[in-house]
C-alpha positions in Angstrom: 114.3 125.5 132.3 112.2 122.5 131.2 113.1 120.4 128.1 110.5 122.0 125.8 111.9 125.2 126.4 115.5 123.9 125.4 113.5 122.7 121.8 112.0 125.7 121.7 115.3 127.9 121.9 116.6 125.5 119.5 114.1 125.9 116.7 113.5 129.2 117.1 117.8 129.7 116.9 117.6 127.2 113.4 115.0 129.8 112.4 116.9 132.8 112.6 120.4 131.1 111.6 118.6 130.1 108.3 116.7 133.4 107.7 119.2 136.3 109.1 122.5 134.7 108.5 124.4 132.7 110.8 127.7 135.3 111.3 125.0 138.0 112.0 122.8 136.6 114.5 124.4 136.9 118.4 123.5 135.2 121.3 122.3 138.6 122.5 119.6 138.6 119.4 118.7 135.1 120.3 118.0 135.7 124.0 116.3 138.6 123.3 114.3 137.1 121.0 113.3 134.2 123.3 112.7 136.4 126.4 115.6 134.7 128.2 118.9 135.8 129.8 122.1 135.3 127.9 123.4 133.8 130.8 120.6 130.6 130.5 122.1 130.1 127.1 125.2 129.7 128.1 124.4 127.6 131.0 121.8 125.6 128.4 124.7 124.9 125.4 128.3 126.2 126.4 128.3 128.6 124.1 127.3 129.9 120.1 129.2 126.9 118.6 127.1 124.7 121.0 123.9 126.2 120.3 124.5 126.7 116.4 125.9 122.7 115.9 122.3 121.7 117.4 120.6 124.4 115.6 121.9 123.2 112.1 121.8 119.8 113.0 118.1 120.0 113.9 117.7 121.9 110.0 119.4 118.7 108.3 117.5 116.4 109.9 114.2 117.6 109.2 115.2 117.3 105.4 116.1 114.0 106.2 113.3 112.8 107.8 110.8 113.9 104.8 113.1 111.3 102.4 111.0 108.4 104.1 107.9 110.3 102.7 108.0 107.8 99.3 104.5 108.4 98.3 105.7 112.0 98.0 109.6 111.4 96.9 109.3 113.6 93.5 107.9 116.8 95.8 110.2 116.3 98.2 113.1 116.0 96.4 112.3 119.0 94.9 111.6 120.8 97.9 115.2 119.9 99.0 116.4 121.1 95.4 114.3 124.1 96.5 116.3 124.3 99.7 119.5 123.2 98.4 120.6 128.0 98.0 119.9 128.3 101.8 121.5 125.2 103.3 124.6 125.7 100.6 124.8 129.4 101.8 124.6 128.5 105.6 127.4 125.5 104.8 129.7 128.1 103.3 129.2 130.5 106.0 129.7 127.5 108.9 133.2 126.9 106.9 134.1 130.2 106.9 133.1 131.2 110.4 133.0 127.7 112.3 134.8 125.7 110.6 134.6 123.1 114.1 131.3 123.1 113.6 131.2 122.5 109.5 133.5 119.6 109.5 131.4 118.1 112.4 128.5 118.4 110.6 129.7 117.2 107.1 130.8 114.1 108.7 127.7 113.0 110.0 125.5 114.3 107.8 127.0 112.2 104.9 126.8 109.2 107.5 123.1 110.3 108.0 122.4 111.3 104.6 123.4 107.7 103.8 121.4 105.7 106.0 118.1 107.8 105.2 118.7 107.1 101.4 119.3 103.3 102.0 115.9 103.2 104.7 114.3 104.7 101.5 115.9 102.5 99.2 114.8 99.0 101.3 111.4 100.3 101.9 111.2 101.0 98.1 112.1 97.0 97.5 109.4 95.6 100.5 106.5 97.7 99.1 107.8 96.7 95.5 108.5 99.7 93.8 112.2 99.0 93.5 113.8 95.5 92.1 115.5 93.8 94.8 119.0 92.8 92.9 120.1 96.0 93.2 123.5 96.6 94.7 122.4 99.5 97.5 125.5 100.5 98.5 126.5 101.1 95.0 122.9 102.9 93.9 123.3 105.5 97.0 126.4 106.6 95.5 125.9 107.2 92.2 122.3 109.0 93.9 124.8 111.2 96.3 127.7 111.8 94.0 124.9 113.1 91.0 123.0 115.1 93.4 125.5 117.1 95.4 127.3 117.5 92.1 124.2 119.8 90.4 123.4 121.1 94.3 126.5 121.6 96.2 129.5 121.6 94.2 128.2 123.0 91.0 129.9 121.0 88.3 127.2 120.0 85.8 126.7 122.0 82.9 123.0 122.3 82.0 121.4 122.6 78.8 120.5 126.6 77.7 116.9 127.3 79.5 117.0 124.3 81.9 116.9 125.3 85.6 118.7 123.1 88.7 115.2 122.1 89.7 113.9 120.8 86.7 117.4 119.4 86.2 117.3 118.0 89.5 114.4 116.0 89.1 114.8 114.9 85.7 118.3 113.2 87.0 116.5 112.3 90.2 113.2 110.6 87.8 115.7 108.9 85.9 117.7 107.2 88.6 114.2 105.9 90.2 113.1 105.0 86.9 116.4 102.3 86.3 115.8 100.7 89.4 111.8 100.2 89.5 109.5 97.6 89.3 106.3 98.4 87.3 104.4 99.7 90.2 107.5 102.0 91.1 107.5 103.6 87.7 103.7 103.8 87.6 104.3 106.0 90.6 106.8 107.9 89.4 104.3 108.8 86.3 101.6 110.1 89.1 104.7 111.8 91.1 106.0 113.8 87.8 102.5 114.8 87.5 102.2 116.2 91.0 105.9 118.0 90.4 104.2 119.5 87.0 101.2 120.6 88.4 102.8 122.0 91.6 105.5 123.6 89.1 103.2 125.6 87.1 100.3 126.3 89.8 98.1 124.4 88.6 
């Protein structure tokens, strides 16, 4: 089996890990899916836990790798906001079920998590949105701490009517807008604008 095939298993396993449930879905479903033998998948990645650690790493980093997007950080922020039920359900399940495979994850996906906020963080300061005194280390988390405290662990209380989204970006705009240069905060006027428009169909 050539390499494209192994990505292909891959994403298409992601696919139905994120969509059918990652307890549910057997590597019986997956080759049967795919049109291969159950036997290539073990031959391919050991076993499930093999298969479902590249699966959800592969998930992660494609969240990741849309944080570099800065003309766009407002939408994609959001989108991860939008995201935020899935990947929380499939983290809970991981713990429950594989836990191996959770703690393995956690553990470099904060390492990861880190070093894609700081790459958008330094850009931010060579195109001159952000001011360049700013202490990164520090500014990633307060970002990190804030964010997974409305998304993952649930401990902000929001105002009566306010969603997690809009809270979401409204604590995300905010953060942006203490650590911006002029031309940063002129974009984060156009970027709030997009997130309206997008927000109400317009």
């Amino acid at each position: 089996m050539t390499p494209p095939q192994k990505e292909r298993i891959i994403d298409q396993a992601m696919q139905m890990f994120a969509t059918q449930g990652i307890k549910s879905v057997r590597m019986d479903d997956i080759a049967q899916h795919l049109g291969v033998s159950k036997r290539t998948l073990y031959e391919l990645f050991g076993d499930k836990e093999g298969l479902l650690y590249l699966a959800m790493e592969r998930y992660f980093q494609r969240d990741r790798q849309r944080w570099t997007e800065l003309t766009a950080m407002f939408m994609v922020l959001a989108q991860v906001m939008d995201k935020a039920e899935v990947s929380s359900r499939m983290m809970d399940n991981l713990k429950k079920f594989y836990p191996a495979v959770h703690d393995k994850l956690t553990r470099e996906g904060m390492e990861k998590n880190r070093r894609s906020l700081r790459g958008m963080l330094d850009q931010g300061i060579v195109d001159g949105l952000f001011v360049d005194n700013i202490n990164i280390d520090l500014a990633i988390s307060v970002l990190y701490y804030t964010a997974s405290a409305l998304v993952a662990r649930k401990e902000l209380m929001l105002p009566a009517g306010m969603t997690e989204r809009e809270a979401f970006v409204q604590i995300i705009s905010n953060f942006f807008r203490g650590i911006s240069t002029a031309k940063g905060l002129r974009m984060i006027d156009d970027n709030l604008k997009r997130y309206e428009l997008t927000k109400y169909g317009k």
